[in-house]
N, CA and C of each residue as an Amber inpcrd file, in Angstrom:
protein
   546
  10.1440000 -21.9410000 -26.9440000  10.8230000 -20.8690000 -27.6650000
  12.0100000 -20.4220000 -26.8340000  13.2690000 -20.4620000 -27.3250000
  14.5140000 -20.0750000 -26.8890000  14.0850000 -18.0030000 -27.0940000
  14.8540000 -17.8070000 -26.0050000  14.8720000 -15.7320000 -25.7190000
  16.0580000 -16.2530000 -25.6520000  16.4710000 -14.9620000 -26.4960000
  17.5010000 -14.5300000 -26.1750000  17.6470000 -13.3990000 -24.8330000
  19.1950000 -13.8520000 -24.7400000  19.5720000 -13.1630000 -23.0690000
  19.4450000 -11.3150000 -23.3850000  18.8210000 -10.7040000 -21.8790000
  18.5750000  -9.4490000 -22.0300000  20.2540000  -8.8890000 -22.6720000
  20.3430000  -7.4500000 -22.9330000  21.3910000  -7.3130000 -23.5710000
  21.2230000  -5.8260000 -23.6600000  22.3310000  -4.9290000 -24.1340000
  22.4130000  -3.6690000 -23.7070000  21.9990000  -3.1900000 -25.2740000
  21.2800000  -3.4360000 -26.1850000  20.6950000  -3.2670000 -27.0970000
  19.7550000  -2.3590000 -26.4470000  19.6240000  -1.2130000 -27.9920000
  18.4580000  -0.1280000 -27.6590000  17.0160000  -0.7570000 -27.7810000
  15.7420000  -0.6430000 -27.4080000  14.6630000  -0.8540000 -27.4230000
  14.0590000  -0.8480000 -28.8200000  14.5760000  -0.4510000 -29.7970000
  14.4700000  -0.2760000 -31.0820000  14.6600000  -1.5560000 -32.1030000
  16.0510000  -1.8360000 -31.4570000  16.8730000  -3.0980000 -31.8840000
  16.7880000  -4.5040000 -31.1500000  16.1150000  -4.1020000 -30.3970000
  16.3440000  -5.8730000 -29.7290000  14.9520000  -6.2750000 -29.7380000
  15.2850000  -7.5970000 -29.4250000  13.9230000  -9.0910000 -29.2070000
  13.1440000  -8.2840000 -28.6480000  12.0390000  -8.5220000 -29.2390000
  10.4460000  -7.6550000 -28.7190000  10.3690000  -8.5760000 -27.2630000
  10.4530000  -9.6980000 -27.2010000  10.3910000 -10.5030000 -26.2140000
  11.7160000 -10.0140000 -24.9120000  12.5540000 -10.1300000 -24.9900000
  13.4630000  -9.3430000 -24.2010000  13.3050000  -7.8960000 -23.8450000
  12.3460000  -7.1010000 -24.8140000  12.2320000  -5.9130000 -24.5090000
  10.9900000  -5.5500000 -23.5620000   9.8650000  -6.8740000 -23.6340000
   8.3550000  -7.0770000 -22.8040000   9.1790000  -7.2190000 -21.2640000
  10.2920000  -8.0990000 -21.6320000  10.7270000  -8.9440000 -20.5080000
  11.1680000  -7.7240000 -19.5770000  12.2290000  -6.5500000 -20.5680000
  12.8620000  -5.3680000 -19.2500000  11.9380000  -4.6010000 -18.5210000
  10.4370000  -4.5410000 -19.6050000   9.6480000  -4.0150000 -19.0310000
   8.5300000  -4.0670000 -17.8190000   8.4200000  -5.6980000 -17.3770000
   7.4160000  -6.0830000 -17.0210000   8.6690000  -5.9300000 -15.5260000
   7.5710000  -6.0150000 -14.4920000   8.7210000  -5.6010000 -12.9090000
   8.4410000  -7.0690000 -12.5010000   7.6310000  -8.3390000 -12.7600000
   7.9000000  -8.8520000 -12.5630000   9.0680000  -9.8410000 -13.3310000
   8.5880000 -10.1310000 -14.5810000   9.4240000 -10.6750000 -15.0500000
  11.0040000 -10.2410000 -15.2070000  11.6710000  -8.9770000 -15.1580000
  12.7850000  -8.3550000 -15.2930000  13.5650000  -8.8710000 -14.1120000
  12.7760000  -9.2530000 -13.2390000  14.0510000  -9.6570000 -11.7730000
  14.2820000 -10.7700000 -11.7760000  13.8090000 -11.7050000 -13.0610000
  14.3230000 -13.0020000 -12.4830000  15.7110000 -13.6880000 -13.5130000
  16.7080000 -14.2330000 -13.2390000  17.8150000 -15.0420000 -14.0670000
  17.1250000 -15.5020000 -14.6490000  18.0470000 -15.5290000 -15.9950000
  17.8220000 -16.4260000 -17.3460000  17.4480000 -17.7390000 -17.1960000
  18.0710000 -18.5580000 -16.1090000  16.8670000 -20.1830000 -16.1380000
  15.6560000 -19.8930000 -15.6240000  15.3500000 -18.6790000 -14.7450000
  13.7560000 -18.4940000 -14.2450000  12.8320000 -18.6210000 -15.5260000
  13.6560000 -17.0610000 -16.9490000  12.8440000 -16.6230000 -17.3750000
  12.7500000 -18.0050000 -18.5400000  13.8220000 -18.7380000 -18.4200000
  13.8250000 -19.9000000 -19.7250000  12.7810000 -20.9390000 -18.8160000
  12.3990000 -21.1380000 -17.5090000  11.5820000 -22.3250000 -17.1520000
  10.1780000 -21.9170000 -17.1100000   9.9430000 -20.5210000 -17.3460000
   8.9290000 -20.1390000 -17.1150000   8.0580000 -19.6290000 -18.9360000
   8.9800000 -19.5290000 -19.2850000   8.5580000 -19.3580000 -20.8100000
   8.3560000 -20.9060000 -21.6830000   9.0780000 -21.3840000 -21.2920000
   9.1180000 -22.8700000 -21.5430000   7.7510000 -24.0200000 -21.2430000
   7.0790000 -23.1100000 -20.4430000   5.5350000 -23.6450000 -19.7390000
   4.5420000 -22.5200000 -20.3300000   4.9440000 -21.3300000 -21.3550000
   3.5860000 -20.4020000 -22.0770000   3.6880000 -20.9010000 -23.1430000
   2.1400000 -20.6820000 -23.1900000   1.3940000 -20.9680000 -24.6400000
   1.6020000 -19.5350000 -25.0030000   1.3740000 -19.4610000 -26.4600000
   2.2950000 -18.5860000 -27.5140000   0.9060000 -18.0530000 -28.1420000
   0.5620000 -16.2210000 -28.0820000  -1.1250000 -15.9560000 -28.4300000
  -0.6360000 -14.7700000 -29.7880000  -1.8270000 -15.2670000 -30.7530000
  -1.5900000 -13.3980000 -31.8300000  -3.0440000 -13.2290000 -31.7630000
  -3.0630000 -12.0260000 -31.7850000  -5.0980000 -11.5320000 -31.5010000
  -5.0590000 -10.4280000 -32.6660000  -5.8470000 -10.5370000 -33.3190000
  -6.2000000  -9.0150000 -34.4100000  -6.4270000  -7.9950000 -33.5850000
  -6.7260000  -6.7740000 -34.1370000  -7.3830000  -5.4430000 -33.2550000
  -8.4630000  -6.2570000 -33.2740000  -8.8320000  -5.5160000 -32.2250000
 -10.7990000  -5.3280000 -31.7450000 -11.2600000  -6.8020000 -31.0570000
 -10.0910000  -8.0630000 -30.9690000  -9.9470000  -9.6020000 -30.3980000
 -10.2270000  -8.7310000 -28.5170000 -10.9110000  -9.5560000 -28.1020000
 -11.4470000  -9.7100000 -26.8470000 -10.3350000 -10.7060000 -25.9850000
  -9.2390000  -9.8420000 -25.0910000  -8.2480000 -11.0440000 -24.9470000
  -8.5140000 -10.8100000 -23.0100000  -9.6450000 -10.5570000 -22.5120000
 -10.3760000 -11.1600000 -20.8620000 -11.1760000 -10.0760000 -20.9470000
 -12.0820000 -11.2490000 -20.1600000 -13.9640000 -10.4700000 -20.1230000
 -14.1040000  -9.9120000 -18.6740000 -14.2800000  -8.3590000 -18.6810000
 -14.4280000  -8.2400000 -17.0980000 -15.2700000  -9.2420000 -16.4670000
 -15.3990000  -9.7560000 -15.2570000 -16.1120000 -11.1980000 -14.6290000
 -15.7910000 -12.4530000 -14.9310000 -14.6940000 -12.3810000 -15.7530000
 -14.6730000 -13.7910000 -16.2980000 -13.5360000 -14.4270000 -15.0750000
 -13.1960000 -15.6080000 -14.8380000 -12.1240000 -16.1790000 -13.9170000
 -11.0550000 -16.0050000 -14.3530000  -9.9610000 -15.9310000 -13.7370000
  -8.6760000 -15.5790000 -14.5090000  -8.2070000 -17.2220000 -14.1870000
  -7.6360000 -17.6080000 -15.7150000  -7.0440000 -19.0500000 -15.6090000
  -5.2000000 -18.9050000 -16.2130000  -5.6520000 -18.2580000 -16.5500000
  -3.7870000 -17.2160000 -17.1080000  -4.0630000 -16.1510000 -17.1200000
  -2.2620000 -15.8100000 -16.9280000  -2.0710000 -14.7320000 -16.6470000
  -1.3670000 -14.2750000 -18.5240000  -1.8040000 -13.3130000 -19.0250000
  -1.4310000 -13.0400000 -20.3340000  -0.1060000 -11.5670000 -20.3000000
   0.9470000 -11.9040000 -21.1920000   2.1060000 -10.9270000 -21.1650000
   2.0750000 -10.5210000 -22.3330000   1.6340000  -9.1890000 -22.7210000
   2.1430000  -8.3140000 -23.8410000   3.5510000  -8.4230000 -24.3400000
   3.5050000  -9.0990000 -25.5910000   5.1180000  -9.0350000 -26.3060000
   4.5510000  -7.9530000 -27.1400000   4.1010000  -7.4970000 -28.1610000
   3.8880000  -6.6320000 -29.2000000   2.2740000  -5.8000000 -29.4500000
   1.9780000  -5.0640000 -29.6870000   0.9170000  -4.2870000 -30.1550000
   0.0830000  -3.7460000 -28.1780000  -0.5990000  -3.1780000 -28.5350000
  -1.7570000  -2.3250000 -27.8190000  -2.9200000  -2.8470000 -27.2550000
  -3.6230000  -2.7550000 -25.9190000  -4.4530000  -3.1030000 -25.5560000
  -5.3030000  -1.9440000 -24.9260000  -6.7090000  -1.6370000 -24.8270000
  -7.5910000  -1.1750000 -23.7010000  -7.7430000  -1.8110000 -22.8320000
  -7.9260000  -1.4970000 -21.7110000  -9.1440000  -2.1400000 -20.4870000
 -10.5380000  -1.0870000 -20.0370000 -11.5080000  -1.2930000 -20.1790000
 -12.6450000  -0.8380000 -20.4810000 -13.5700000  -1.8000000 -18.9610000
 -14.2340000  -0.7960000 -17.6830000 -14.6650000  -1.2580000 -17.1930000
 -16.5440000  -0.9380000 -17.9710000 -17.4020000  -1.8670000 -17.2050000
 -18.5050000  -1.8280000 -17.8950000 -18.8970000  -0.9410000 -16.6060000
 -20.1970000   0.4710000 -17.3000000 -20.3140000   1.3030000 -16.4500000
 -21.9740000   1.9080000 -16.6900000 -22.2230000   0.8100000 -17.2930000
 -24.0340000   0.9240000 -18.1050000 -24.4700000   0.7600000 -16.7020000
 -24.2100000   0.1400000 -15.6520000 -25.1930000  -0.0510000 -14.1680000
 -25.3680000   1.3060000 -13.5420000 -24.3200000   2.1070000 -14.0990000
 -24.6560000   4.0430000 -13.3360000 -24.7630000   4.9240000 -14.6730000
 -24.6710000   4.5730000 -15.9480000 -25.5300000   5.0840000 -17.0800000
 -24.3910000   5.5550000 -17.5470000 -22.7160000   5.0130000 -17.6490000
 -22.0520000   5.9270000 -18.2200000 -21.4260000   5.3570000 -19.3180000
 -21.7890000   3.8620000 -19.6740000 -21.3770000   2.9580000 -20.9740000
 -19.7830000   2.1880000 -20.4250000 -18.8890000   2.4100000 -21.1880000
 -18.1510000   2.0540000 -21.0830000 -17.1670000   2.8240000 -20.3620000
 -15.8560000   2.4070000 -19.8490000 -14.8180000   3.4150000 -18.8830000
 -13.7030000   2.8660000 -19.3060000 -13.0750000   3.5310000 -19.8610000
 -11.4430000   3.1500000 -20.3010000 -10.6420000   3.2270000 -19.1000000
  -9.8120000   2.1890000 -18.4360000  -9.2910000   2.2610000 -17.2780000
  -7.8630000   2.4210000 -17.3740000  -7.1910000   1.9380000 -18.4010000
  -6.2410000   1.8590000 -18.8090000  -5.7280000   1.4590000 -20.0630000
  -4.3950000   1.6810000 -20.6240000  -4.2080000   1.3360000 -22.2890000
  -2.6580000   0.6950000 -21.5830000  -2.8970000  -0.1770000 -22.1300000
  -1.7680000  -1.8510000 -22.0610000  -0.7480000  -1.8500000 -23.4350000
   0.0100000  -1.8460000 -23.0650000   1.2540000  -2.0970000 -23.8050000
   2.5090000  -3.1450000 -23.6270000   3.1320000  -3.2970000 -24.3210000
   4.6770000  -4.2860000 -24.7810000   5.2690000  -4.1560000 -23.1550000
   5.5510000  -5.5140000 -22.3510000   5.8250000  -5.5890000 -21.1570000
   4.4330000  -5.7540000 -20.3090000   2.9930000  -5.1870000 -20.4890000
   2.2720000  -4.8710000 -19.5390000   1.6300000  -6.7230000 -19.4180000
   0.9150000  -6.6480000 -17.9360000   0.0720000  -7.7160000 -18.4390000
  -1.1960000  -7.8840000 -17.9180000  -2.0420000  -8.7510000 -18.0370000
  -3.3300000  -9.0660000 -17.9900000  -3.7940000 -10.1100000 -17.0940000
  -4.2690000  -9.9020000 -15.8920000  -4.5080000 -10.9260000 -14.6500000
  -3.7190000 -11.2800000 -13.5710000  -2.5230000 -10.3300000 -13.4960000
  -2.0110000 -10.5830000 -12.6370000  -2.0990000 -10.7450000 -11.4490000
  -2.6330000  -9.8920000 -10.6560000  -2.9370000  -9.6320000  -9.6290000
  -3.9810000 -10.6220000  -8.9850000  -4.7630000 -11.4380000  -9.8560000
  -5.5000000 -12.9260000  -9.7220000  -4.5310000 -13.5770000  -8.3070000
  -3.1090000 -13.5230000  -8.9650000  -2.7260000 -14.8460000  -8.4790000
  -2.2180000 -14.4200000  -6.6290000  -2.9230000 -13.2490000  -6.5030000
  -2.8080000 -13.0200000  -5.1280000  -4.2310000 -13.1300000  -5.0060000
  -5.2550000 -12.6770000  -5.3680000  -7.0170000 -12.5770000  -4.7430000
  -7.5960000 -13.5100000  -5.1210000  -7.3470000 -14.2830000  -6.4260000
  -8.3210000 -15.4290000  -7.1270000  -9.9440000 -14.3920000  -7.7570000
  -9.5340000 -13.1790000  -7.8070000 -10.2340000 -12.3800000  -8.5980000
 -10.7300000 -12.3540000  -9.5730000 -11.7270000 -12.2780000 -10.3770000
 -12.2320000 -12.5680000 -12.0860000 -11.6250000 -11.0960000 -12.3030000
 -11.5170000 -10.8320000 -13.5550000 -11.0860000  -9.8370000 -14.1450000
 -12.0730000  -8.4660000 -14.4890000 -11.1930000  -7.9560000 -14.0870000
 -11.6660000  -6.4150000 -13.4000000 -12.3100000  -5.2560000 -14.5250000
 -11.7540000  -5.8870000 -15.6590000 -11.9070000  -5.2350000 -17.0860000
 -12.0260000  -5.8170000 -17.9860000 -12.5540000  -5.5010000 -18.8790000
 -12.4750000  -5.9470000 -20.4550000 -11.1380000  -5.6900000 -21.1010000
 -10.4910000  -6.4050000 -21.7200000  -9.4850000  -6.3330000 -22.1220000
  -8.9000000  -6.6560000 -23.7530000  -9.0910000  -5.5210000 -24.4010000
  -9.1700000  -5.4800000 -26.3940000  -8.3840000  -4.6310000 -26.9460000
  -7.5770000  -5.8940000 -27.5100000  -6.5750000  -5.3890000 -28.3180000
  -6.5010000  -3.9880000 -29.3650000  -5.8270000  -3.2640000 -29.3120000
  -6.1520000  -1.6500000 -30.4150000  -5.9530000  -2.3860000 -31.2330000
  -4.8650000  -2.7500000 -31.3850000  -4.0390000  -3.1720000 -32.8600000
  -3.2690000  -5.0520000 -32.8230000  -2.8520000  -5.5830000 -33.5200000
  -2.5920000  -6.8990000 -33.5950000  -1.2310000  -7.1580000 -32.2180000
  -1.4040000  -8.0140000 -31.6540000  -1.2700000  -8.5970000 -30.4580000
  -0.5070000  -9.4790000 -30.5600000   0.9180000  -9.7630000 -29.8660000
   1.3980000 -11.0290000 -29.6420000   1.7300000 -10.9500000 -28.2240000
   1.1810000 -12.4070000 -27.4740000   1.3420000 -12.4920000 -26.0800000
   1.5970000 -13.8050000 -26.1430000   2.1110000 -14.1150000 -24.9230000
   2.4390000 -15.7010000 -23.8040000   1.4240000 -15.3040000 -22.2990000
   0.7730000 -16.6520000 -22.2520000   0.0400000 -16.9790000 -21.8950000
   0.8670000 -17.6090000 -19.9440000   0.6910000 -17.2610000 -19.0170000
   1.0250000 -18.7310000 -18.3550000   0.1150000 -19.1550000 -16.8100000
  -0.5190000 -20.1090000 -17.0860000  -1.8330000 -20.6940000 -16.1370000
  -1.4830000 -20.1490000 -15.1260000  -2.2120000 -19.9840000 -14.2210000
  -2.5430000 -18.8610000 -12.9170000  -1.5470000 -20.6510000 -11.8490000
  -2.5610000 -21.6280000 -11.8180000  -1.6750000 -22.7920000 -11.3480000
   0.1030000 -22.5680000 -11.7350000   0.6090000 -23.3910000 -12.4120000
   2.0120000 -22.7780000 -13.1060000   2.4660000 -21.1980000 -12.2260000
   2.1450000 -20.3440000 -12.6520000   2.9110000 -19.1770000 -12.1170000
   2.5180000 -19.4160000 -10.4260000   1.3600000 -19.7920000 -10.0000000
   1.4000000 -19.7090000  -8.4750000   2.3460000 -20.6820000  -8.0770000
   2.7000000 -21.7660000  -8.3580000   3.5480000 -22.8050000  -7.9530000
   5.0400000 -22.0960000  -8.1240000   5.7080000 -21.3690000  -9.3150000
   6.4260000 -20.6820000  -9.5820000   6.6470000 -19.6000000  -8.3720000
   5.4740000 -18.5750000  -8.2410000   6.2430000 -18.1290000  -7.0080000
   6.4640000 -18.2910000  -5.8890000   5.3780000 -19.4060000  -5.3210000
   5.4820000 -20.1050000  -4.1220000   6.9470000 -20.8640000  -4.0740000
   8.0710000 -20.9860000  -5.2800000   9.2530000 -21.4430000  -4.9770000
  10.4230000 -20.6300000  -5.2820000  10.1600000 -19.3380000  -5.8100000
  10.9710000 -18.0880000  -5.1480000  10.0730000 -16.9470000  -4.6600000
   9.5350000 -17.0910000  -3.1930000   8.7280000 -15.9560000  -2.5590000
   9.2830000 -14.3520000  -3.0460000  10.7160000 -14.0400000  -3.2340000
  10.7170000 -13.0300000  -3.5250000  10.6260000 -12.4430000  -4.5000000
  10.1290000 -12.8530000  -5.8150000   9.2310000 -12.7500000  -7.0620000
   7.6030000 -11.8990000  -6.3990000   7.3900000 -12.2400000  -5.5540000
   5.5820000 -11.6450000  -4.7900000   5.9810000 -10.2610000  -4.1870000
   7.2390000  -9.5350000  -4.1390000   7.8250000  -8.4220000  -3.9890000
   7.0760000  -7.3470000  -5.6960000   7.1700000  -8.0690000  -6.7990000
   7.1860000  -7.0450000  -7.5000000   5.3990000  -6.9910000  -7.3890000
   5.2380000  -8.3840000  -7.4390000   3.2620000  -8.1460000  -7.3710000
   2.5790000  -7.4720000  -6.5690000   3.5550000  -7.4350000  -5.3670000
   3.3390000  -6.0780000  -4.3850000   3.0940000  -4.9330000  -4.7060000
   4.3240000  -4.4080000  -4.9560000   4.3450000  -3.1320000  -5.6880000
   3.3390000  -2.7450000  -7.0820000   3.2280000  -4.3060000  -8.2700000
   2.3190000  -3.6060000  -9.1220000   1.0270000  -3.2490000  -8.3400000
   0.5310000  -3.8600000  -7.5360000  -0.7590000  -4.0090000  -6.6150000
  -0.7880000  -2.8850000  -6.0570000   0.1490000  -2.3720000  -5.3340000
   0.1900000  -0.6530000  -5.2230000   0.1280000   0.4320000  -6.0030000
   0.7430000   0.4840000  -7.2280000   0.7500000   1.0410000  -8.2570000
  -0.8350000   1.1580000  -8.5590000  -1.4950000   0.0940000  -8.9810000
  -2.9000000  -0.4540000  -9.1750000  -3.6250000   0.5250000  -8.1770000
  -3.8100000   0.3370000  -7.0750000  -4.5690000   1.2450000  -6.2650000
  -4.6540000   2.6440000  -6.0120000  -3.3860000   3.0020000  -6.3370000
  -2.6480000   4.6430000  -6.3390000  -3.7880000   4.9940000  -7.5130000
  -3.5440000   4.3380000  -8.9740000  -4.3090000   4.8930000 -10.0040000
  -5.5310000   4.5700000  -9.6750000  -6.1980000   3.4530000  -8.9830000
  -7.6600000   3.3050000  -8.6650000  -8.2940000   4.7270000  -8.4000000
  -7.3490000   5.2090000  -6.8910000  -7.6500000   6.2590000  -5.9580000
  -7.2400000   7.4020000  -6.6200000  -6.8390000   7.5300000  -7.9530000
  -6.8840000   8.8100000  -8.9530000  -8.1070000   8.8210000  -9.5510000
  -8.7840000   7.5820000 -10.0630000 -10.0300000   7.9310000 -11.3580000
 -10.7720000   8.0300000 -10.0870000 -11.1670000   7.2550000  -9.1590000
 -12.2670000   7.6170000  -8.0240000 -12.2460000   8.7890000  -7.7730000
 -10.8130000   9.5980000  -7.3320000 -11.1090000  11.1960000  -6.8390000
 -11.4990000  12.0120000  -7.9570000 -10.8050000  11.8390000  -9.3240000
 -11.6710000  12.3280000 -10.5650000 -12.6280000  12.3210000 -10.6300000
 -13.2190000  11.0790000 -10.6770000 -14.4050000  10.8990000 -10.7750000
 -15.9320000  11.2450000 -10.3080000 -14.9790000  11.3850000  -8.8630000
 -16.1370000  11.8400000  -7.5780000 -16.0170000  13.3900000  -7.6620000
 -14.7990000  14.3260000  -7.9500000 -14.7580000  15.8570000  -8.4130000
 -15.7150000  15.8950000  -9.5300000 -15.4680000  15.1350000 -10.6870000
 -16.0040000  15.6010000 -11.9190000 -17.5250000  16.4950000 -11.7320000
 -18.4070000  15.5180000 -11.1650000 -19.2240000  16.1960000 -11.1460000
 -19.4170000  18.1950000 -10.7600000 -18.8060000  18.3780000  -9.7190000
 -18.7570000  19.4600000  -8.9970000 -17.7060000  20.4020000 -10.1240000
 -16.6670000  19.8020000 -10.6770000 -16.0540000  20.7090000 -11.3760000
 -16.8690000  20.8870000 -12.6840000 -17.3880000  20.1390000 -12.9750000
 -18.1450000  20.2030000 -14.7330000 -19.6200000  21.6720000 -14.3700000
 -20.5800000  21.3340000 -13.0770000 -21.0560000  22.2610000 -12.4950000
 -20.5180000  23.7950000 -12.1160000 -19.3430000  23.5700000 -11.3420000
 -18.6180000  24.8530000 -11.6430000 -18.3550000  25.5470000 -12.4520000
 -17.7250000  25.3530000 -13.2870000 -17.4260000  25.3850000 -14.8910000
 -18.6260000  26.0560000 -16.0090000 -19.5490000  25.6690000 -15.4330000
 -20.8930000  25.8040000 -16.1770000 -21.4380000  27.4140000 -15.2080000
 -21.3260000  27.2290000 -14.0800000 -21.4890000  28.5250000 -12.8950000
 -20.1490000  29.8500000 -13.4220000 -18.9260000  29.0770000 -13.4260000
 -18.1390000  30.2670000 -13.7660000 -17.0750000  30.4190000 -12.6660000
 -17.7780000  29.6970000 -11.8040000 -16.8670000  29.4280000  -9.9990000
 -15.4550000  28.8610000  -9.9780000 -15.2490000  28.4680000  -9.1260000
 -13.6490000  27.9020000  -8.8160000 -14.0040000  26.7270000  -7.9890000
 -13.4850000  25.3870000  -7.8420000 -13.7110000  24.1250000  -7.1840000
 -12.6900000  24.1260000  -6.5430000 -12.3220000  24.3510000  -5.1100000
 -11.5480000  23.9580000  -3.8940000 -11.0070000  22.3080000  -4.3420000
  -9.9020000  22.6620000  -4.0270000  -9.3130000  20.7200000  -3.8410000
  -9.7030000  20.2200000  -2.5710000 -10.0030000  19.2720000  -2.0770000
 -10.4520000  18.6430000  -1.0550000  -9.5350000  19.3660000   0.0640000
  -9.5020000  18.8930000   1.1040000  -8.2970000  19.1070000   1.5870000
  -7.3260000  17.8750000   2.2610000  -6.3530000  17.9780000   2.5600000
  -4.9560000  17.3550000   2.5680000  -5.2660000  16.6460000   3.7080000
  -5.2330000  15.2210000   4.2680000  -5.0790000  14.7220000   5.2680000
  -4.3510000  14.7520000   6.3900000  -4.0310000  15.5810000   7.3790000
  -2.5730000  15.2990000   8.0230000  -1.9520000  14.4650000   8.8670000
């Protein structure tokens, strides 16, 4: 599939595909033959709502790129009695397994479409060979990988308050914020 070149078109008006493309931090930094040799090697996905598009535990064998519609990620949380955990909601630009192609990680979440889905697909092989021949492409996987942990270390501190604030709350009290590291 030929993309057209990014372009100063509003987000409204342009290629859903060019518009995944400004969004995603990896894909946005690379020239037009990167993004044409690298699209040129994805398989082309449409999923209905409620389509199962990666099973938390499963191996990541591609890496999947949101062109159009909505996704959850839902960790499974029945082993401490709390069902399911919405970890995040995936959108146009976002994607699915990335971070594989630094850990060789199975996937961290369940991952289901809200609403109808169009994605490109591209094998965890393929993109690792890809950035192993421009290293500075592993700059943005950096940063999403940081990003990633920042929000980890938000639902954990939520998570680990909740209790004490939901108790409070119920008492009538006030819950201290931890305090500040210095």
């Amino acid at each position: 599939m030929d993309v057209p070149e990014q372009s100063n078109q509003s987000p409204e008006t342009a290629h859903p595909v060019v518009v995944a493309i400004g969004r995603n931090r990896l894909l946005r930094m690379l020239d037009a033959e990167q993004r044409q040799a690298l699209l040129a090697a994805a398989a082309w996905h449409q999923a209905p709502a409620e389509a199962v598009l990666a099973r938390q535990g499963a191996p990541v064998d591609r890496v999947l790129f949101l062109v159009q519609g909505r996704a959850r990620a839902e960790m499974d949380g029945t082993a401490r009695g709390r069902g399911k955990i919405l970890v995040n909601t995936l959108a146009q630009g976002d994607e699915i397994g990335l971070l594989s192609i630094i850990d060789g990680a199975p996937h961290a979440a369940t991952v289901t479409a809200i609403e109808p889905v169009v994605a490109f697909s591209l094998g965890v092989t393929t993109l690792r060979s890809f950035l192993d021949a421009h290293p500075a492409c592993y700059r943005p996987l950096a940063e999403i990988a940081v990003a990633r942990l920042q929000t980890s270390a938000r639902w954990v501190g939520a998570l680990t308050l909740a209790p004490q604030y939901l108790a409070s709350r119920r008492a009538g009290e006030a819950i201290a914020a931890p305090e500040q590291a210095a």
